[in-house]
N, C-alpha and C positions, 0 to 999 in steps of 0.2 A: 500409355504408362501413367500410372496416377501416382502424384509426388503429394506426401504430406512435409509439412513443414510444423519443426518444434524451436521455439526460440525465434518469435520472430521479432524482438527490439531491435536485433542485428541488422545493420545498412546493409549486408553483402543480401536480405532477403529481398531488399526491392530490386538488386538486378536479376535476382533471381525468376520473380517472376514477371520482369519485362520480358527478359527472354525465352520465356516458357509461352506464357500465356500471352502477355500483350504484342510481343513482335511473333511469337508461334516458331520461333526458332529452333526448339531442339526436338525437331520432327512429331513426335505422336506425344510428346511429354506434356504434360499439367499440371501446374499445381493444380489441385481440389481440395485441399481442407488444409486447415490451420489451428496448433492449438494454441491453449492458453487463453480460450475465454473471448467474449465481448466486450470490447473498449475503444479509444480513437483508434489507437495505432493498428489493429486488426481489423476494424470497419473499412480504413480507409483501404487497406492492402485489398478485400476483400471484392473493394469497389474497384479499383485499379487491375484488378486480376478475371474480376468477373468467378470468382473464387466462391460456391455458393454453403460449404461448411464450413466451420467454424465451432471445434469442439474445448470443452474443458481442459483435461488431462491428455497430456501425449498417449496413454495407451487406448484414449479413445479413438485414436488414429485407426485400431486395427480393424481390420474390416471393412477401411475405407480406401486404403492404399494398397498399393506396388510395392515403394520404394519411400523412404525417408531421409530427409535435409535435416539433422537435427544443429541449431545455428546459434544456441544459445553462447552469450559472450563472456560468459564464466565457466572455465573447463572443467570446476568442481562439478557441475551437475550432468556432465554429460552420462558418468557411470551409466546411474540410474534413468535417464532419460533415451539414451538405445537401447537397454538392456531388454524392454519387452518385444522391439521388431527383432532383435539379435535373434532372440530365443523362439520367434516367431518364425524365424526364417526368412526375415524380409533383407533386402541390400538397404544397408546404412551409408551415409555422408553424414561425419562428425566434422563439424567446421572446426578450424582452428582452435586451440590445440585441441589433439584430442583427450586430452587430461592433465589434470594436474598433478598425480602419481603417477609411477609406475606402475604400482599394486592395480590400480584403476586401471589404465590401459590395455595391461593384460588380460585382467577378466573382461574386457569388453573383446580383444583380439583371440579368448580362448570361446566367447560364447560364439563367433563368428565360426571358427572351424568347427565347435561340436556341433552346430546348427545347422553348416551350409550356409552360411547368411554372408554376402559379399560386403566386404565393409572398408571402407576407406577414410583419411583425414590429411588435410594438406593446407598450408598457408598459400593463398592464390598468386603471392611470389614468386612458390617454387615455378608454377606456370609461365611463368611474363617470358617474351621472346629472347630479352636480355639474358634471363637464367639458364635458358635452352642454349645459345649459344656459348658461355662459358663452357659448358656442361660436353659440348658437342666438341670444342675447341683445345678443352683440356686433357680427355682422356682422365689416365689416373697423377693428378696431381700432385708434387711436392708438398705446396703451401698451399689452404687456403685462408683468405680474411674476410670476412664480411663483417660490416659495417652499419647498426641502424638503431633507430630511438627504440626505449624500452624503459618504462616509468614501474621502479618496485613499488612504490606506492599507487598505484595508479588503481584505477575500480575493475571488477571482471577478472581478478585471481592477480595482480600485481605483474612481478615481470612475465608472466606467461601469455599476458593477453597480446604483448606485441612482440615480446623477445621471441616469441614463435616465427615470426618471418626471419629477421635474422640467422636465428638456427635452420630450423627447414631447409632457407638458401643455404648454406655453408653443409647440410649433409646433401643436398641434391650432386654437388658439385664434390662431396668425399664420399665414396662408399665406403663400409667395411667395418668392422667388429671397431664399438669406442675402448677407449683407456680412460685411464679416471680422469676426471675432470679438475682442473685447478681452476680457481677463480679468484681473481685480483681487481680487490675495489681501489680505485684512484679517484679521486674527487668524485665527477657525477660518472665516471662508466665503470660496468663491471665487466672485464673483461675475462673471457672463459676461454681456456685455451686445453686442448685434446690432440690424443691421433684419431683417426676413421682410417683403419686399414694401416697401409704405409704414409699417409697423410696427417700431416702436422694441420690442425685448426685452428684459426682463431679470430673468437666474435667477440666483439666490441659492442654490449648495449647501451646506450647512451642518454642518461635520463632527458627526456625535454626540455629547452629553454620556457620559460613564461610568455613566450609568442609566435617561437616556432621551432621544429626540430629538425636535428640532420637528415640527410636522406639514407637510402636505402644505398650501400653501395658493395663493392664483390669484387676481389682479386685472386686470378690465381695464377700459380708459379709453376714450370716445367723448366727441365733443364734447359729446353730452348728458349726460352723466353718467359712472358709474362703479359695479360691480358686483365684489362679490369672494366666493369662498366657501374653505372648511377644506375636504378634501378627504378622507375618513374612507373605507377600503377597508371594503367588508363581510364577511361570512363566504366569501361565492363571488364575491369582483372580481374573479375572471380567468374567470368565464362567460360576458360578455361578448365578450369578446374571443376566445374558443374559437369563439361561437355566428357569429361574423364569418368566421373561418375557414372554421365545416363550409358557411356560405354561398360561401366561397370555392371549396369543395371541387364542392360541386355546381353550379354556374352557370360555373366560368373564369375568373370576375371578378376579381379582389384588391380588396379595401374600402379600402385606403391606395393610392394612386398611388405608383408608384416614384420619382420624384425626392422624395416625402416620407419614404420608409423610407433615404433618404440622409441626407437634413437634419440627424436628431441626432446620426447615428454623425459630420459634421464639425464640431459644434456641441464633443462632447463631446471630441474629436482634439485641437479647440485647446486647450479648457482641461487637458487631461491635457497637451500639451504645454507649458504653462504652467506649469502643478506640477512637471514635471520639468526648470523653467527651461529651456528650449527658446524660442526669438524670439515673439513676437505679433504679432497685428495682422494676419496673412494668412489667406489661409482656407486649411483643414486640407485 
């Protein structure tokens, strides 16, 4: 299986391919080409990977791939950056988010079924054993809260670059059709609060302190009780979510349903639309 890679400033690319290539872990997979040009940060991967292309533009990928990681850390460009494996018919991995609209999203999730092109997107959060256990533990929950930093000013599309985990976790853990989203700024968090289903939601993003920020954290509520954990990424939390893919790659399947790889990209529409004082109260 030959994995191209678009977007590769993103850190989650060097686990990528330690575990592809330099530990050979995800059985016949490889990375083999890279785009975005000649410079340090693609030499070095290249060297590290044993990785022997190395092209321009992402659609100079085609021809050389299977399947595509596009990893870029600003979910404005992912539109246009699957769009030609989409329509090529290759399986896609849009790394977190996988847009910054909805409008986008869509047309990336409608060239996927008019193509046949398997396509998936996920915050390596929703992955961590911690979130599987909530997950596994709750059934269909009353309440849930998820808790974690999310900087609107921040580079790479503002709150979407990390309020993506946040949400992700909190719909892994609610299934089902949203309601509109309400979003309340109180000093540094913007708190978005929805249903999913019969599920009350509510995330807390929490802009960073100047040294360090809060963690990652997740409660939910059933009439029997209530379970919460801290949510601590490991060394390799985005193998998971890779290992989902290469499954995706080989079976046709997509591991998230497509009206779920919608959900947070309008989850996170409203609250960006919020922060840029933009109306509330509808859905994105």
């Amino acid at each position: 299986m030959r994995i191209g890679i678009v977007g590769t400033d993103n850190s989650h690319v060097d686990q990528i391919v330690r575990h592809l290539n330099s530990d050979a872990a995800g059985g016949d997979a490889r990375v083999v080409a890279l785009s975005g040009g000649r410079g340090p940060r693609n030499d070095a991967l290249a060297a590290t990977g044993d990785i022997a292309r190395v092209v321009e533009a992402p659609a100079d990928l085609l021809g050389l791939v299977d399947a595509v990681v596009v990893a870029d850390r600003d979910g404005a460009r992912h539109r246009d950056q699957a769009m030609p494996f989409l329509t090529a018919g290759l399986p896609v991995f849009v790394d977190k988010p996988l847009a910054r609209t909805s409008e986008d999203a869509r047309a990336l999730i409608d060239a996927a079924r008019a193509h046949d092109a398997p396509l998936t997107s996920s915050s390596a959060l929703r992955w961590l054993p911690g979130t599987e256990e909530l997950a596994a533990r709750a059934g269909t929950p009353e309440l849930v809260v998820v808790s974690g930093p999310a900087d609107p000013d921040g580079d790479h599309g503002g709150i979407f670059f990390y309020g993506i985990h946040a949400v992700d976790i909190a719909l892994r853990l609610a299934p089902g059709a949203l309601s509109a989203v309400r979003t309340d700024l109180t000093g540094s968090t913007a708190v978005a609060s929805f249903t999913a289903g019969p599920t009350r939601v509510v995330v807390n993003l929490v802009r960073p302190g100047s040294t360090e920020q809060i963690p990652f954290h997740a409660m939910v509520f059933t009439r029997e009780g209530m379970a919460g954990r801290t949510l601590v990424p490991g060394a390799d939390y985005c193998v998971p979510g890779l290992e989902a893919f290469l499954t995706m790659v080989r079976t046709g399947r997509p591991p998230i349903g497509y009206a779920d790889l919608l959900r947070p990209v309008e989850v996170l529409e409203a609250v960006d639309a919020a922060l840029r004082g933009a109306p509330t109260g509808a859905r994105a």
